[in-house]
N, C-alpha and C positions, 0 to 999 in steps of 0.2 A: 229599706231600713237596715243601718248594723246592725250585727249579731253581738250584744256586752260579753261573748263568753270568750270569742274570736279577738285575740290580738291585734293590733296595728304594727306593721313596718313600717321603718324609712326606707326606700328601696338605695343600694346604696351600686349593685352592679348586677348584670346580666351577660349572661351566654348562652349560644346555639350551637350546634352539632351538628350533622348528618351522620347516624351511629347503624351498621349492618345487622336487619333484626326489627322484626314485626314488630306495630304498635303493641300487640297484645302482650309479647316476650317483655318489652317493656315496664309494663304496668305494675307488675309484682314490686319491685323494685324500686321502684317512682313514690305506689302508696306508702311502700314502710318511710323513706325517707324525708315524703314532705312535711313540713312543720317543725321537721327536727336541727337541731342547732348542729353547724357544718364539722364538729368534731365527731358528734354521734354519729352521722349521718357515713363521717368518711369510717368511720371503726365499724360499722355495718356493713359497708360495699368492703369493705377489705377481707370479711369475712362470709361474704354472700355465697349461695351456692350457683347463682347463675351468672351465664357467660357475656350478658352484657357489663354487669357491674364493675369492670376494669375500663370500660368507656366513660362509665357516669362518672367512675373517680375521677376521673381527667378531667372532663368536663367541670364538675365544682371545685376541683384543684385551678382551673383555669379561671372558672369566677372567680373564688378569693383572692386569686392576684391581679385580676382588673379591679376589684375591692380597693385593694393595697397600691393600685398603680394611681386611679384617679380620687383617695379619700384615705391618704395617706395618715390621716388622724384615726382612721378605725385601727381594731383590733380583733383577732381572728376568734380569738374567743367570745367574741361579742352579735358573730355572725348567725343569720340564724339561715333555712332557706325558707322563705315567704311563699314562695309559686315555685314549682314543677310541673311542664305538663310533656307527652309526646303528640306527637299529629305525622299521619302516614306522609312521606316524601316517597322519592324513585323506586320504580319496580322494574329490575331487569328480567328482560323473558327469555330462556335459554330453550336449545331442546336435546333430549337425552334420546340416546338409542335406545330402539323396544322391539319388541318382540314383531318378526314378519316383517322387517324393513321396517315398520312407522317410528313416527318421533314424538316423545311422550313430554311432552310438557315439563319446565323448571320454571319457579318464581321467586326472583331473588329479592325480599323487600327490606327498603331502607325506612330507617325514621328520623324524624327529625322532633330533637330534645333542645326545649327550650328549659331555662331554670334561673329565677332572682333572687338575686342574696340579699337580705337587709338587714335590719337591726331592730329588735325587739322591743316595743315600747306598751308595757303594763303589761295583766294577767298573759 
């Protein structure tokens, strides 16, 4: 059943990423901007305190111009973003010098950011 309080989008474009940086470093960053219309959204990552949000600008700078490439009648102030989510991608294993000869484990993990832009239709 929908939810009446929940909007509807048109979906109008999508993009992926592979961004350097734990699911979880993610998420901060994901919540504040989902639902929110791609002006706010970018004037938030512009002034985030965390070090992925110079990726996610890209990334939604790069949806609204697949927006603008295949639905050349939109308008950017019309954009809203619909869906954001991350889901774990690659994990490189490194090893680091330690103590008595051994080698102390590194884990370098990637994620991968999906995010849809559509367009707003009622509440």
């Amino acid at each position: 059943m929908a939810n009446k309080n929940k909007p509807s989008f048109t979906l109008h474009s999508h993009a992926n990423v592979m961004i350097k940086g734990s699911v979880e470093k993610m998420q901060r960053p994901l919540n504040e901007i989902r639902g929110k219309s791609l002006k706010d959204a970018m004037t938030y990552l512009m002034f985030c305190p965390y070090g992925s949000s110079r990726s996610l600008a890209k990334l939604l700078k790069s949806a609204a111009s697949n927006s603008l490439t295949f639905h050349p009648e939109s308008d950017l102030a019309n954009l809203w973003i619909s869906e954001i989510w991350a889901v774990k991608d690659m994990e490189l294993r490194r090893m680091k010098a330690g103590p008595k000869g051994k080698g102390r484990p590194i884990r370098k993990r990637y994620s991968k950011i999906f995010v849809e832009l559509g367009v707003k239709h009622g509440a």
